[in-house]
C-alpha positions in Angstrom: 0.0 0.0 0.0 2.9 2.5 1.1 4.8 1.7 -1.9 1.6 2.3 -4.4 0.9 5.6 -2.4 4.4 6.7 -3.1 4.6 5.9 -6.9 1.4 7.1 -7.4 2.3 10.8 -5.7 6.0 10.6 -7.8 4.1 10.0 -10.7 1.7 13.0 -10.3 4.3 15.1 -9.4 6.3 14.3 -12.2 3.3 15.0 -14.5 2.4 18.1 -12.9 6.4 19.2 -12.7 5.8 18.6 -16.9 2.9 20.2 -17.7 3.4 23.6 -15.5 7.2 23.7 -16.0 8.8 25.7 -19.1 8.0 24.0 -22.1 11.0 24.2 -24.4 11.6 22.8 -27.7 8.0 23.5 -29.3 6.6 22.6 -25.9 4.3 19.1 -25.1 3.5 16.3 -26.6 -0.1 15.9 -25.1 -0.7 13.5 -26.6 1.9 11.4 -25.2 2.1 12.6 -22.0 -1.5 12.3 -21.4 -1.6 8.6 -22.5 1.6 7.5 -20.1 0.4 9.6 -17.5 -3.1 8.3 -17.8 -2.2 4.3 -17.8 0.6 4.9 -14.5 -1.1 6.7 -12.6 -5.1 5.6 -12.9 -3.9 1.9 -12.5 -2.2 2.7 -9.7 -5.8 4.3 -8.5 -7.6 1.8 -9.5 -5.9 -1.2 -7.2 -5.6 1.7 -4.5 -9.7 1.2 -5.0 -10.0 -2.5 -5.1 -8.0 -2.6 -1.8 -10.9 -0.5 -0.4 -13.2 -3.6 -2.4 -14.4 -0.7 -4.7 -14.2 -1.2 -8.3 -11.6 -0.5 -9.9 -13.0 1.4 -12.6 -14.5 4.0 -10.0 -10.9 4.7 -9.0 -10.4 5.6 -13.0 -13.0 8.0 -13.0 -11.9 9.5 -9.8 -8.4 9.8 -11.0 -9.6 11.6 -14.4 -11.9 13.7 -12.7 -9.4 15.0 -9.5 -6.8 15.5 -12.6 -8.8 16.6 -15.0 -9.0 20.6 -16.3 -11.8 21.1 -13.7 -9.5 20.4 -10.8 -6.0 20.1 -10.6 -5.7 20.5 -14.5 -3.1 18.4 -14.9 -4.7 16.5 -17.6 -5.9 19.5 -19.1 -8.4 20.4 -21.5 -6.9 19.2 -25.0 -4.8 16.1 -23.1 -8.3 15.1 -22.3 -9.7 15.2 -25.8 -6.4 13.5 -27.0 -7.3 10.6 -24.5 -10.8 10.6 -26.0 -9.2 9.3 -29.3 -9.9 5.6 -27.6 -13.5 6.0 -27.3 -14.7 4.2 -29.9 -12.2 1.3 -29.6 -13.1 1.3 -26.0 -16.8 1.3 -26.9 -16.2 -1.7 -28.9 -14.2 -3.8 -27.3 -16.6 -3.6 -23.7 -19.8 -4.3 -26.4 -18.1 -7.6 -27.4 -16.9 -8.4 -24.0 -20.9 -8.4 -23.6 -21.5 -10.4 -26.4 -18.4 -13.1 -25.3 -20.6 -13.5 -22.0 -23.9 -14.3 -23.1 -23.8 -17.6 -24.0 -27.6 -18.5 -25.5 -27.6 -22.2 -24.1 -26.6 -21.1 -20.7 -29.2 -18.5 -20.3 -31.8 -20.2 -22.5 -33.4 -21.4 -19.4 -33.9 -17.7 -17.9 -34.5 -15.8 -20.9 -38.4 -15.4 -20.9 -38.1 -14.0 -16.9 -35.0 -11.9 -18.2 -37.8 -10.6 -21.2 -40.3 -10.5 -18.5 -38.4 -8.2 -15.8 -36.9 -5.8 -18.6 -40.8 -4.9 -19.5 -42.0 -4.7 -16.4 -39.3 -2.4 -15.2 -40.0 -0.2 -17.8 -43.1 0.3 -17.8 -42.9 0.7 -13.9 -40.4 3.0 -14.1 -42.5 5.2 -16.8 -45.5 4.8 -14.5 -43.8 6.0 -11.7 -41.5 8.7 -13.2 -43.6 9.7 -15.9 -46.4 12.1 -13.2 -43.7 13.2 -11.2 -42.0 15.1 -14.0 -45.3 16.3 -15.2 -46.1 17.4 -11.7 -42.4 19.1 -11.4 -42.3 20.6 -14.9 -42.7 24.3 -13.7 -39.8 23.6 -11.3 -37.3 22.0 -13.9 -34.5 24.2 -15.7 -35.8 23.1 -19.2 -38.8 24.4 -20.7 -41.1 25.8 -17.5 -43.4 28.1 -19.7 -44.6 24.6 -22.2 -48.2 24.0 -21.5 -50.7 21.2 -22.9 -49.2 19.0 -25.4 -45.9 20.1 -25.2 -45.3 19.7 -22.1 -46.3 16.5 -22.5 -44.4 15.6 -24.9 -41.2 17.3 -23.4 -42.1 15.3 -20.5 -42.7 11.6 -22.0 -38.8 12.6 -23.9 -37.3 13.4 -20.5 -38.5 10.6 -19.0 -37.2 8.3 -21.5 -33.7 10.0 -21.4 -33.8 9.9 -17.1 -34.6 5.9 -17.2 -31.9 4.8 -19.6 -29.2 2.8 -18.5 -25.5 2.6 -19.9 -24.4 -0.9 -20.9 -20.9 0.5 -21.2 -20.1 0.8 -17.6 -22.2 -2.1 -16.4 -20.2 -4.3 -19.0 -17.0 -2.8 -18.0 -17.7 -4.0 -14.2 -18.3 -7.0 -14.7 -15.3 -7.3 -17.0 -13.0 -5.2 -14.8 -14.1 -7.6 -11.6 -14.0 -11.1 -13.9 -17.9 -11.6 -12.9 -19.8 -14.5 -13.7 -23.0 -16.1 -12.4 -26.4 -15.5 -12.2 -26.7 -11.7 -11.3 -24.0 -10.7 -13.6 -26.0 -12.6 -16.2 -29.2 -11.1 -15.7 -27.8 -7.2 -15.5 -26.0 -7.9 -18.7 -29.0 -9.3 -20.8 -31.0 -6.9 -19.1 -29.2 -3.4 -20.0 -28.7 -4.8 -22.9 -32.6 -5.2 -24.0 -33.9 -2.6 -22.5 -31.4 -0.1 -24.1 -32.6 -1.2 -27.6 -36.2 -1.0 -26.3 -35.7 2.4 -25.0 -33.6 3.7 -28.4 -37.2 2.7 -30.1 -38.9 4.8 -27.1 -36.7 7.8 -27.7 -37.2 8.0 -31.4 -40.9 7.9 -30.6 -40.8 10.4 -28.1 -39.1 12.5 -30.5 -41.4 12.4 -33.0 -43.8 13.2 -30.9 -42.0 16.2 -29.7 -41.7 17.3 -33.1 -45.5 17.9 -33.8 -46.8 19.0 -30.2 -44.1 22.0 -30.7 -44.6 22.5 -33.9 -41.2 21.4 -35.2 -42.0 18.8 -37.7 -44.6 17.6 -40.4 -46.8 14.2 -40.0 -45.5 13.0 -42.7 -41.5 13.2 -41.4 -40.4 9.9 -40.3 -36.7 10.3 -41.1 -36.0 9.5 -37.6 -37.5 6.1 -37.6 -36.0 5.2 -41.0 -32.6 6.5 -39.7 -33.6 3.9 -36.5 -34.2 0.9 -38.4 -31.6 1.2 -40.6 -29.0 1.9 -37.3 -30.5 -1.0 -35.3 -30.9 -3.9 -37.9 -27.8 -2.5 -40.1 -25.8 -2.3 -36.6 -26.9 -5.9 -36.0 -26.0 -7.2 -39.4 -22.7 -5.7 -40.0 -21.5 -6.6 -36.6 -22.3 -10.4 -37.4 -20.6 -10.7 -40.7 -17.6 -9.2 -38.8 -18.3 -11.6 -35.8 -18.6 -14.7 -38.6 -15.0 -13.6 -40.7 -13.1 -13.1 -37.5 -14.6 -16.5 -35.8 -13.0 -17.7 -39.1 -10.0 -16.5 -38.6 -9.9 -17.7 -35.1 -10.7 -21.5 -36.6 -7.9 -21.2 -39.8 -5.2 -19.2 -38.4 -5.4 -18.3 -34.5 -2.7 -16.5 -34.3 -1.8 -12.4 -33.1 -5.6 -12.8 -31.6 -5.1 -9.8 -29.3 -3.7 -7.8 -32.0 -6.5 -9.0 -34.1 -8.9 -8.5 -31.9 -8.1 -5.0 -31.7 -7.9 -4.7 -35.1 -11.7 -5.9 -34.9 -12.5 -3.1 -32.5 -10.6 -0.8 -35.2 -12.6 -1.4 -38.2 -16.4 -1.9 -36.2 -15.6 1.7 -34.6 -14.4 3.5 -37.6 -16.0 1.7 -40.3 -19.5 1.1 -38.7 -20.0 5.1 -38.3 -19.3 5.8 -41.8 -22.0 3.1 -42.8 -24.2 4.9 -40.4 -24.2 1.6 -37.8 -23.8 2.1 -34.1 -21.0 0.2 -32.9 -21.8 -0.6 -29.9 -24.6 -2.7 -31.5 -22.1 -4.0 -34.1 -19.8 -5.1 -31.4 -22.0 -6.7 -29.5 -23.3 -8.6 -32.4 -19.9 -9.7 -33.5 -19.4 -11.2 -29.8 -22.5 -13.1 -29.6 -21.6 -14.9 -32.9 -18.3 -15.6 -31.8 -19.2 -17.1 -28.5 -22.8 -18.8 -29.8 -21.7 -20.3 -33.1 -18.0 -20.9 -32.9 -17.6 -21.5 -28.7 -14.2 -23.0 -29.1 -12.9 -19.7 -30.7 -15.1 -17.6 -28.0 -12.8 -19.0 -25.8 -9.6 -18.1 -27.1 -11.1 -14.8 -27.7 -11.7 -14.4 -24.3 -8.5 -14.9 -23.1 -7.2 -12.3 -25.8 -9.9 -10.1 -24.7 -8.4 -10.6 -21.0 -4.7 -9.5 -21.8 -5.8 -6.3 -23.9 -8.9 -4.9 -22.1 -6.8 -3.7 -19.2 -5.1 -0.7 -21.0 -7.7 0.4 -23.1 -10.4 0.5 -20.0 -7.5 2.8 -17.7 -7.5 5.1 -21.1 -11.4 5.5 -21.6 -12.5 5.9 -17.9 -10.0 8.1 -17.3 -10.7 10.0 -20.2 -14.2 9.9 -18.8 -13.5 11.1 -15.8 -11.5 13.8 -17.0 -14.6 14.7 -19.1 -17.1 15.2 -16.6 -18.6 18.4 -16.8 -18.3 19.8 -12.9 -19.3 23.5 -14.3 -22.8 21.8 -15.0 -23.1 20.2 -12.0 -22.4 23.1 -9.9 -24.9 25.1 -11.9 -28.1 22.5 -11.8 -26.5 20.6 -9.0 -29.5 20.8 -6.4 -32.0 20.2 -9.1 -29.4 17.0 -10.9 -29.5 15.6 -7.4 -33.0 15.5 -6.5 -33.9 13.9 -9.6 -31.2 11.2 -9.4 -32.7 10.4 -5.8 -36.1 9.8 -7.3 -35.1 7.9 -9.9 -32.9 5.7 -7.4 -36.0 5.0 -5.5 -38.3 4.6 -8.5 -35.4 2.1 -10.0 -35.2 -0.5 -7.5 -39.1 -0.2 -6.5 -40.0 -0.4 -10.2 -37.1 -3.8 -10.5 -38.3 -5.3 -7.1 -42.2 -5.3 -8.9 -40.8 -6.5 -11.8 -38.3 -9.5 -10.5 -42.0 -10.3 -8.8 -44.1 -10.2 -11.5 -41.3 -12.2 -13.9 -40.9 -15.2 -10.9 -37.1 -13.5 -10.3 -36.8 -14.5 -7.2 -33.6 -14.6 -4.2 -30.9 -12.1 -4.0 -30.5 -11.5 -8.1 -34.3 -10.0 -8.0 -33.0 -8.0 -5.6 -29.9 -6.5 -6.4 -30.1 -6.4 -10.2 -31.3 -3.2 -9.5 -27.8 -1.7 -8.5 -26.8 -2.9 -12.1 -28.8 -0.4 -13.6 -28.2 2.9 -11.8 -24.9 4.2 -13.9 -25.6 6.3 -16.9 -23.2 7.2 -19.4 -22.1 7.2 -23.4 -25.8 6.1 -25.0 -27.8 8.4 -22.4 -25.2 11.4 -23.1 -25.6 10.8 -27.2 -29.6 10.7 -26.7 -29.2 14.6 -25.3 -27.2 15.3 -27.9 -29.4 14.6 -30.5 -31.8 16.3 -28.2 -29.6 19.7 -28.0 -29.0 19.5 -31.9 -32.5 19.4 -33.1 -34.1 21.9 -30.2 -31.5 24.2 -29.3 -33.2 26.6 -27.5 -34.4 24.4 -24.8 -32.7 21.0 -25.8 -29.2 22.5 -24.3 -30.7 23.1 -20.8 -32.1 19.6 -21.0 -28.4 18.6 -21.8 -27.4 20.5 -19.1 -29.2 18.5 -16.7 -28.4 15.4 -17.7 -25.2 15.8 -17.8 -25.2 17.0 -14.2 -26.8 13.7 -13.4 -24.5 11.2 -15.3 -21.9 12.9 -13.7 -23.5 11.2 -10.7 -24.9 8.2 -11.8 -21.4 7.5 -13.8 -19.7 7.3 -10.0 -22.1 6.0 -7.3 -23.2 3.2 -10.5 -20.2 1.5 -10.5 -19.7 1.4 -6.7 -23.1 -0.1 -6.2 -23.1 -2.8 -8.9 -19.7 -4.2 -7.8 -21.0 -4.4 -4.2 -24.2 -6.6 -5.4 -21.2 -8.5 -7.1 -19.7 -9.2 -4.3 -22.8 -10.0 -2.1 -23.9 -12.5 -4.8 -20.2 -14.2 -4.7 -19.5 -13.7 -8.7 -16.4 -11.7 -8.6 -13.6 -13.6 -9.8 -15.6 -16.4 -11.1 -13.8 -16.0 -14.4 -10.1 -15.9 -12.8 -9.0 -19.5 -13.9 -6.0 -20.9 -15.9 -6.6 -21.1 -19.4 -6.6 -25.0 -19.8 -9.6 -25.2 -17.2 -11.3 -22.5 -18.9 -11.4 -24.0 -22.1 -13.0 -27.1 -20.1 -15.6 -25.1 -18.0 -16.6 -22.7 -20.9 -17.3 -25.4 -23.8 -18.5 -28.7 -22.6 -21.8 -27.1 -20.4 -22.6 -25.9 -24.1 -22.6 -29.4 -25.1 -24.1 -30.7 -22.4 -27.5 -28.5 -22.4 
């Protein structure tokens, strides 16, 4: 501990030395010194964390944010974008890290509850929430003076952006803590399902915002056709890349780290120029991987093991370093009395659910801490939100970035504690000969 104190406080000093010292030569490399900086000194963070049993990606975020240009600034403003040049490798290998773990034959038998408690937690949480914004809507910083329809309308589209969930961080949990079992399972199909359920919802809610203000014809369904074609293209693309790469696995099985990255590469670059979402893509690509060719999953995995590490330090760092504090200083009051009603609503709304689906013991009640962080696909969805209605849509932005900012830091916290109750972290931690045993012959066998 002494030792990891003291090369953690030499490396920030030496960073700090750098970045506010004469800069000679041309000055920085950002670039450079923001990586190196970024994968010492958060990985020293993050086991600081896991000694504390926190997870470990919680002490990235904490590192970026202390360091980043709202703090101390020594990660400032353009060595944070510079570190945001992983994103969408990052975004695609945690998406088929989620597609590696959900085996089809080993959560055949739980599927239909899984299906079940995704509705019902939906449409509890939209029951519950739903009013209560209505009720508040004079009181939040968006659009007080909207009355009758669009109101709402402007409601029914926050409420859709407040429930969402981020399958980024709750895969990056339960890959950062080497999770497997029955909780882990459920979360994973679950914020998986309901995020495509509540993409459908938001493009709906859009469109409905559209003709209550008066910002779009009857006849404009753009959105939906952009939808479709994002969704089922994603889905499509990511399995033909899943299918060659499985192949390669089979025929050559060689470089499959550098491959696999190289994977990553070409969903994250390539699949936004088609118009496909990677994170769909990726996910896609994993579960054919792991569901038609389970030997290769396998060897993936362990592949997926050695290069995950550095990449997850860069993003969440980068993440953290991101955070808008200036926004959650403004709104802060308002950000946190929201996030405590939807933390109540949550795990009411997933309690009634696990019920109502037959999801009984501790995974029907803790899946719920699963589900509180928000991040990348609720931050995109007030984007799009911002761009389109810019006169209210940025302090609707506003908000919710004040309250990912919290969910993106208490989420992780509480999701590895259910982990831990439930007895899943670790589960994964075995040699590579047993794990080729353990992972392939249950698929035979069911």
């Amino acid at each position: 501990m002494t030792r990891r104190l003291a090369a953690l406080a030499l490396t920030i000093g030496i960073a700090w030395f750098v970045v506010t010292g004469p800069q000679p030569d041309g000055g920085l490399r950002p670039t450079a010194l923001a990586l190196g900086f970024a994968l010492t000194a958060a990985a020293l963070v993050g086991e600081l964390f896991e000694r504390f049993r926190l997870p470990r990606v919680s002490g990235y975020l904490v590192f970026g944010l202390v360091c980043g240009p709202y703090l101390a600034n020594i990660i400032t403003r353009p060595m944070a974008r510079d570190l945001q040049l992983v994103n969408g490798v990052a975004i695609a290998l945690i998406a088929l890290i989620a597609g590696l773990e959900l085996n089809y034959a080993r959560i055949k038998p739980r599927l239909a509850a899984m299906m079940k408690l995704g509705a019902g937690t939906l449409l509890l949480m939209y029951a519950a929430l739903l009013p209560l914004i209505w009720l508040g809507w004079p009181w939040l910083p968006i659009y007080p003076e909207a009355t009758g329809s669009a109101r709402l309308a402007l409601t029914v589209l926050l409420t859709t952006v407040v429930v969402s969930f981020s399958p980024t961080v709750t895969i990056a949990v339960i890959a950062d803590t080497r999770s497997r079992g029955p909780l882990s399972e459920a979360v994973l199909a679950l914020v998986v399902m309901t995020d495509l359920a509540l993409i459908v919802v938001f493009t709906l809610s859009m469109q409905f915002v559209r003709l209550a203000t008066g910002a779009g014809a009857p006849g404009d369904v753009s959105l939906l056709v952009r939808l479709t074609w994002e969704i089922f293209g994603s889905l499509a693309f990511g399995a033909t890349m899943g299918a060659i790469f499985a192949l390669y696995l089979r025929t050559i099985g060689r470089e499959i780290t550098l491959a696999l990255l190289g994977l990553c590469l070409i969903l994250s670059q390539l699949g936004p120029a088609l118009h496909f979402e990677p994170l769909l893509a990726a996910l896609a690509a994993g579960l054919v991987v792991e569901n038609v060719a389970p030997p290769a999953g396998d060897a993936l995995k362990q592949a997926v093991e050695r290069g995950a590490m550095p990449i997850l330090i860069v993003f969440f760092a980068a993440a953290g370093a991101s955070l808008q504090l200036d926004a959650l200083a403004t709104i802060g009051l308002t950000a946190a009395g929201l996030s405590a009603v939807r933390l109540l609503v949550l795990r009411g709304s997933v309690a009634g659910a696990a019920r109502l689906a037959g999801v009984a013991g501790e995974t029907g009640d803790q899946v719920w801490m699963g589900l509180v962080s928000q991040a990348g696909v609720t931050l995109g969805l007030t984007i799009l939100v911002a761009s389109e209605f810019p006169t209210w849509g940025v302090h609707l932005q506003s908000l919710m970035v004040a309250l990912i900012a919290m969910h993106e830091l208490v989420g992780p916290v509480l999701f590895r504690a259910a982990l831990a109750r439930a007895g899943e972290i670790g589960q994964m931690d075995v040699g590579e000969e047993d794990t080729a045993e353990i992972d392939v012959r249950p698929l035979h066998a069911d």
